[in-house]
C-alpha positions as CSV (number, residue, x, y, z in Angstrom):
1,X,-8.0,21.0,-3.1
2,X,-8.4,24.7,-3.4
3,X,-6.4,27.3,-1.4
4,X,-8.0,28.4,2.0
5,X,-9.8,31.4,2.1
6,X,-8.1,34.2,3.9
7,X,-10.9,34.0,6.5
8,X,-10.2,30.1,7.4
9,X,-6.7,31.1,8.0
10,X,-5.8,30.5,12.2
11,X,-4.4,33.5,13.5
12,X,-2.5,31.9,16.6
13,X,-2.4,34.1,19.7
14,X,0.7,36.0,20.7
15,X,1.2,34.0,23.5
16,X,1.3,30.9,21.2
17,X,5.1,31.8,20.0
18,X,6.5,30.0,17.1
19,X,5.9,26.5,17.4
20,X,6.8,23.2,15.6
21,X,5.3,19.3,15.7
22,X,6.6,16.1,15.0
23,X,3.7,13.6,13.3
24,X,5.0,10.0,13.1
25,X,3.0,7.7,10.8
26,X,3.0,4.8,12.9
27,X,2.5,2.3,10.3
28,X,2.7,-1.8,9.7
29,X,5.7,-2.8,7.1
30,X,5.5,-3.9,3.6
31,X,7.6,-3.1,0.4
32,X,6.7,-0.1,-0.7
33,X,7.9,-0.9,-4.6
34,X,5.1,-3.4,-4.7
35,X,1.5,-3.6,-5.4
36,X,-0.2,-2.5,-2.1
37,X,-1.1,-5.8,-0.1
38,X,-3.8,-6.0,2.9
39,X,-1.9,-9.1,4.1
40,X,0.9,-7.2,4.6
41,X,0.6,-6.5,8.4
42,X,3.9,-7.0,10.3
43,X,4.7,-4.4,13.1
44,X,8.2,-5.7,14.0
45,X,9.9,-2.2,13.6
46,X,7.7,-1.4,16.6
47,X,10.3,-2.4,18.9
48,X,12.1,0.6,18.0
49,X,9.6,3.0,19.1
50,X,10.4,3.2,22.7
51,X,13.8,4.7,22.6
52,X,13.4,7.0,19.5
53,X,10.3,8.1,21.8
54,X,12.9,8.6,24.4
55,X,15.2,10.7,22.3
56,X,12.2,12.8,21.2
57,X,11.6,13.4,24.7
58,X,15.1,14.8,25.6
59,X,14.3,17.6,23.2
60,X,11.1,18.5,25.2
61,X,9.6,16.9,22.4
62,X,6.6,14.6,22.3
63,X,5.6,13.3,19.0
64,X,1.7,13.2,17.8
65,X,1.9,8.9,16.8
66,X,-0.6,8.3,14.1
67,X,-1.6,4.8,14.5
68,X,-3.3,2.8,11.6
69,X,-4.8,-0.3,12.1
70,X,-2.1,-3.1,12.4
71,X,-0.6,-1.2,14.7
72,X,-3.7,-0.9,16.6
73,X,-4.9,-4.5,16.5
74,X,-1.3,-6.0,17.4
75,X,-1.5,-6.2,21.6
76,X,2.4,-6.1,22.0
77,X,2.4,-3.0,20.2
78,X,-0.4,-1.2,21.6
79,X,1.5,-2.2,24.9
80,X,4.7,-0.1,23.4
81,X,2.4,2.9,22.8
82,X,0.5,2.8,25.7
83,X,4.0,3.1,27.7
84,X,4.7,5.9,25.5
85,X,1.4,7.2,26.2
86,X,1.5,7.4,29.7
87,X,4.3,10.0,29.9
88,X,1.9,13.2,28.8
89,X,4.4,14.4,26.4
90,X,2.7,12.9,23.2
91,X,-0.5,12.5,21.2
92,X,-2.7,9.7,19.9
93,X,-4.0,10.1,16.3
94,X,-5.6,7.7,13.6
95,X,-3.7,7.0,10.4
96,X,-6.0,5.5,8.1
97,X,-4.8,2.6,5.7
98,X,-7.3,2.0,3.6
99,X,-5.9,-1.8,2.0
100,X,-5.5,-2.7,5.6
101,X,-8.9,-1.7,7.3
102,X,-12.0,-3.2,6.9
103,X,-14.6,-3.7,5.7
104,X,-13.6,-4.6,2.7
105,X,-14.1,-4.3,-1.1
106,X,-13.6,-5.4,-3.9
107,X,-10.3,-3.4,-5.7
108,X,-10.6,0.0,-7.8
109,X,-8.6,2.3,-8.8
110,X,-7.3,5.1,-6.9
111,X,-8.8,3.3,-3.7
112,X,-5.5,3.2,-1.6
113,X,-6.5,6.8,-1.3
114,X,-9.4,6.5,1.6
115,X,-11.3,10.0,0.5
116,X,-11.8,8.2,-3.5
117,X,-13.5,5.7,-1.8
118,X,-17.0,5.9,-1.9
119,X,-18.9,7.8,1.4
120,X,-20.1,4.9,3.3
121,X,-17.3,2.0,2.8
122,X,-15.1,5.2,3.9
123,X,-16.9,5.9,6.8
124,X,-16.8,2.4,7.6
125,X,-13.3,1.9,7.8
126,X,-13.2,4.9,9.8
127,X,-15.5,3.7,12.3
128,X,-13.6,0.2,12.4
129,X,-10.3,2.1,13.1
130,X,-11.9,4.7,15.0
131,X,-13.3,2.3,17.3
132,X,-10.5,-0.3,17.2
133,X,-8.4,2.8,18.6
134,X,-10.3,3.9,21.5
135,X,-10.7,0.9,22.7
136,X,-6.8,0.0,22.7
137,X,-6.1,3.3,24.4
138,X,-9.6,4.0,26.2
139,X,-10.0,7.2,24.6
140,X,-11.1,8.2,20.7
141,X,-8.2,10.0,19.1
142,X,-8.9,13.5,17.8
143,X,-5.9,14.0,14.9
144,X,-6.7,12.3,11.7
145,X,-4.0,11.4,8.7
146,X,-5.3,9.4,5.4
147,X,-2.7,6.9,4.2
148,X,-0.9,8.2,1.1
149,X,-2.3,12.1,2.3
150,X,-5.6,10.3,0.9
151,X,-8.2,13.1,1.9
152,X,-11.5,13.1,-0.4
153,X,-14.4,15.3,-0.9
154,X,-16.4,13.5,2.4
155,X,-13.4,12.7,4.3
156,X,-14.1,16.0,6.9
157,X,-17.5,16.0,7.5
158,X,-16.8,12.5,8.3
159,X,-14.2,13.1,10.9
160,X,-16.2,16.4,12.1
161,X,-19.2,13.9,13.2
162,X,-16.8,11.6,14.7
163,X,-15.5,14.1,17.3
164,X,-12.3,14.5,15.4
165,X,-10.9,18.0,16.1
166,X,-7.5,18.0,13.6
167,X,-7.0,16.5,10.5
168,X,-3.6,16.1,9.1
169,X,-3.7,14.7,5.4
170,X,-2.7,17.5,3.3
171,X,1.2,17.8,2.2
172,X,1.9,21.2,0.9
173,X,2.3,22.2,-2.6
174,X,2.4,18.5,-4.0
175,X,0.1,16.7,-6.4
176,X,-0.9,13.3,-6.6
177,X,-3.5,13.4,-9.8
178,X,-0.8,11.0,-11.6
179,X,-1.9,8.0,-9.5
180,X,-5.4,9.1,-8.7
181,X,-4.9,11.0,-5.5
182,X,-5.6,14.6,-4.3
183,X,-4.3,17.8,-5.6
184,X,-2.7,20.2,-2.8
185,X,-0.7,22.6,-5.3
186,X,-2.5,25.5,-4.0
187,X,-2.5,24.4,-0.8
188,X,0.1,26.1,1.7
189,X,1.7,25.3,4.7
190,X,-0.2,27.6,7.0
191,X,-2.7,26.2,9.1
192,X,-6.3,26.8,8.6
193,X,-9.5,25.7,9.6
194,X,-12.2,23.2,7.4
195,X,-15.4,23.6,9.0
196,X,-14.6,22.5,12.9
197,X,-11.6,20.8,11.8
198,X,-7.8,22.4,12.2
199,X,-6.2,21.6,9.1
200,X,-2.1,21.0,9.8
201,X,-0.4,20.5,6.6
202,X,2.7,19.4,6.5
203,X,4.9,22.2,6.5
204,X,6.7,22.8,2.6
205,X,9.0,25.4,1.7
206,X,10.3,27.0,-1.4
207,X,13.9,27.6,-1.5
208,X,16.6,29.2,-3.9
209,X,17.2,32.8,-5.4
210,X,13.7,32.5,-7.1
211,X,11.5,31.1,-3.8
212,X,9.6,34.2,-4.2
213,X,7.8,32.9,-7.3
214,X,7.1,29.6,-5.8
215,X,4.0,27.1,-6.5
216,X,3.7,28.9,-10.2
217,X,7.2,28.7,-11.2
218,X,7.3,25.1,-10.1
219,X,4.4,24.3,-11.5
220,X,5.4,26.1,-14.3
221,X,8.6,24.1,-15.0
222,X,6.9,20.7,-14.5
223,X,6.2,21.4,-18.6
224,X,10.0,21.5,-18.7
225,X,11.7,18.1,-19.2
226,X,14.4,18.3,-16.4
227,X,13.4,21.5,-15.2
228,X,12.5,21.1,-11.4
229,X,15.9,19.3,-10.9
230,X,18.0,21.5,-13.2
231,X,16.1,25.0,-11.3
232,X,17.2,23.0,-8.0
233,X,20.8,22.4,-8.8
234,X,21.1,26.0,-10.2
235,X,20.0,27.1,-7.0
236,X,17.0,28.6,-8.2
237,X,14.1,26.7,-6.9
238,X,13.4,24.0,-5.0
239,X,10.3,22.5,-3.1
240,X,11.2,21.2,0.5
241,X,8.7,19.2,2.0
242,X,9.9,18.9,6.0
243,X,11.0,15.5,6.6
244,X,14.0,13.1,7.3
245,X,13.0,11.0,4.8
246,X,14.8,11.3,1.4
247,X,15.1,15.3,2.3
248,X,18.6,16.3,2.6
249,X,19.5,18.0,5.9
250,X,20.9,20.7,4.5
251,X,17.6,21.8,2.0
252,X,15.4,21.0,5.3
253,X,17.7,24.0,8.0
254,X,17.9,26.3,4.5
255,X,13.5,25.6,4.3
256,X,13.4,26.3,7.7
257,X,14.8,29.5,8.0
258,X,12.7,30.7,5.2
259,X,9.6,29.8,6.6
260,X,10.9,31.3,10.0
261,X,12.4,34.2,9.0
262,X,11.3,35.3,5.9
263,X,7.5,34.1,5.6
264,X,6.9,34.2,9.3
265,X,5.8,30.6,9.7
266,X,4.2,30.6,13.0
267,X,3.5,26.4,12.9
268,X,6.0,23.8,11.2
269,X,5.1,20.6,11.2
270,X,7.5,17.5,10.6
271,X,6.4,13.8,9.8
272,X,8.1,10.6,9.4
273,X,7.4,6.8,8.9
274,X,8.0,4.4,12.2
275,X,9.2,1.5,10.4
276,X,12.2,3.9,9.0
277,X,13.4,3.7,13.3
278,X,14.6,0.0,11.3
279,X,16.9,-0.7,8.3
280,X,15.4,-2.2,5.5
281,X,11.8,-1.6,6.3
282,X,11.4,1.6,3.9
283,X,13.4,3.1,1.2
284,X,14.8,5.9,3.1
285,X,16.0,4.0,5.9
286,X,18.0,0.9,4.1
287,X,20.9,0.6,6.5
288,X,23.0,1.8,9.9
289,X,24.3,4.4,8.0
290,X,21.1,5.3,6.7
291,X,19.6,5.3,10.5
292,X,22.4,7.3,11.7
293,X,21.6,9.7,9.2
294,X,18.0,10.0,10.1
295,X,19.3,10.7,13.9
296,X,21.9,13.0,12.9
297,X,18.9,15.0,10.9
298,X,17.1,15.3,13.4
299,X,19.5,16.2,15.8
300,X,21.1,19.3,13.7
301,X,16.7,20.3,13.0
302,X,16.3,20.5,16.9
303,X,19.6,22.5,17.0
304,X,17.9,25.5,14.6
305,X,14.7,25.7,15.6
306,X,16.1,26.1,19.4
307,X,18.6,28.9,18.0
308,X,15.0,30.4,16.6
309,X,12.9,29.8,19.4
310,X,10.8,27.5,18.1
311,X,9.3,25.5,20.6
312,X,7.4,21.7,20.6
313,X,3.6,21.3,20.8
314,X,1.6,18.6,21.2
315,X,-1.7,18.2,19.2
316,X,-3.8,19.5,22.5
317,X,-1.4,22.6,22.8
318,X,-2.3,23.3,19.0
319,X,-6.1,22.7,19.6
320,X,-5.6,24.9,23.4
321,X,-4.6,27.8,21.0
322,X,-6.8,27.7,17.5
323,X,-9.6,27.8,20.4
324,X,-8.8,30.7,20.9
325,X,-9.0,32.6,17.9
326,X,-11.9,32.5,15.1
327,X,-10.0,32.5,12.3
């Protein structure tokens, strides 16, 4: 993915402030060490949702829930969401899972990433969770994430003609050409628009005495055995993506402040798996301890970006204010 043009950068309004969101990729289980399985469609950890919704909500908070296709075609769950629906505070999006949408076909590689899959059978998954969705919640969602941040070279024209307004598949400064998926080293964390489409990346940050050199340096000492994690423990440089999930609290308040104070971040944006609310369901979230930790994360997060004045938004707050700008 190439970096966005200066011109297809949003310049929020004043009156928008400094804002943060909170995706959750709300998500059927399934080991994630093993070969990706479209059988795998258990939504048990949904149970959970409700009162880590309700925490959320405390905080003024309402989550954007990207919902993928188990989810959406399990009528207990869609229950728990619509409940969670019905308060205002959060937003319905899509999640797209491509082993676990139909229509189906047969295996390739690199096809667990929807955009490598070719035009039409990834429109057509689109269109079967696309509709599946609207009719669960009797309205179409306008946020989009691909499974595995799986966006391809037809994946936003697709949304556009869908009446999708915000897609949400790009993590910062990360690259995924190892296992066939997209490149986003160029890509920051600012948002920016793609055609009629708001682009939210998730929100990375480069910390340590040499942040300043950023995506080169780390790219540059990925040709360095060791070299990421030796510049890391030196306290030279290290990439923070924003998330609970195997991302230290401390590395995620230093990122913050960086992109806060120094870069003048006007839009963070967090994410998180559901079926982490549940021990044992991913690898970040293994046990109690584990899931107090994930709490306590969050709670010290809320803590800074109140002492910044960074407030919540929604997905229809964010769209209320790129409308208001032209680039």
């Amino acid at each position: 993915m190439p970096a966005p043009t200066d011109d297809a950068l949003i310049r929020w309004p004043a009156s928008f402030g400094r804002r943060f969101i909170v995706f959750v990729d709300v998500e059927e289980e399934f080991d994630w060490s093993a070969p990706l399985d479209p059988g795998h469609r258990a939504v048990t950890a949904m149970r959970a949702l409700p009162e880590a919704h309700a925490r959320f909500a405390e905080r003024g908070i309402g989550p954007a829930y990207m919902v993928d296709h188990p989810v959406a075609s399990d009528a207990a769950a869609v229950d728990i969401l619509r409940e969670i629906l019905a308060d205002g505070r959060a937003s319905l999006g899509a999640q797209l899972h491509a082993w676990v949408t139909p229509p189906y076909a047969a295996p390739a590689a690199g096809d667990s990433y929807a955009g490598n899959l070719p035009p039409a059978l990834e429109a057509g998954k689109l269109d079967s969770l696309t509709g599946l969705l609207t009719e669960a919640f009797g309205r179409p969602p306008l946020a989009y994430r691909a499974g595995r941040y799986g966006i391809g070279p037809a994946t936003a024209g697709l949304l556009a003609s869908r009446g999708y307004r915000v897609e949400s598949s790009m993590r910062a400064r990360y690259d995924y050409r190892g296992d066939l998926g997209p490149d986003f080293t160029a890509v920051g964390s600012e948002a920016f628009r793609i055609g009629s489409l708001v682009e939210l990346p998730l929100t990375t940050v480069f910390t340590g005495r040499l942040r300043h050199y950023g995506a080169t340096l780390y790219s540059a000492l990925a040709r360095v055995p060791r070299g990421r994690g030796a510049a890391a423990r030196a306290g030279l440089l290290q990439r923070v993506a924003l998330t609970p999930e195997d991302m230290p609290i401390a590395d995620a308040l230093a990122a913050v402040r960086v992109a806060v104070e120094e870069e003048g971040q006007r839009l963070i944006s967090f994410s998180f798996h559901s079926p982490s609310l549940v021990p044992g369901h991913t690898p970040y979230v293994r046990s109690r301890d584990d899931l107090a930790r994930f709490w306590t994360w969050w709670a010290r997060m809320f803590d800074l970006l109140d002492a910044l004045g960074v407030r919540p938004a929604g997905v229809d707050d964010i769209l209320a204010a790129a409308d208001r700008t032209t680039g």
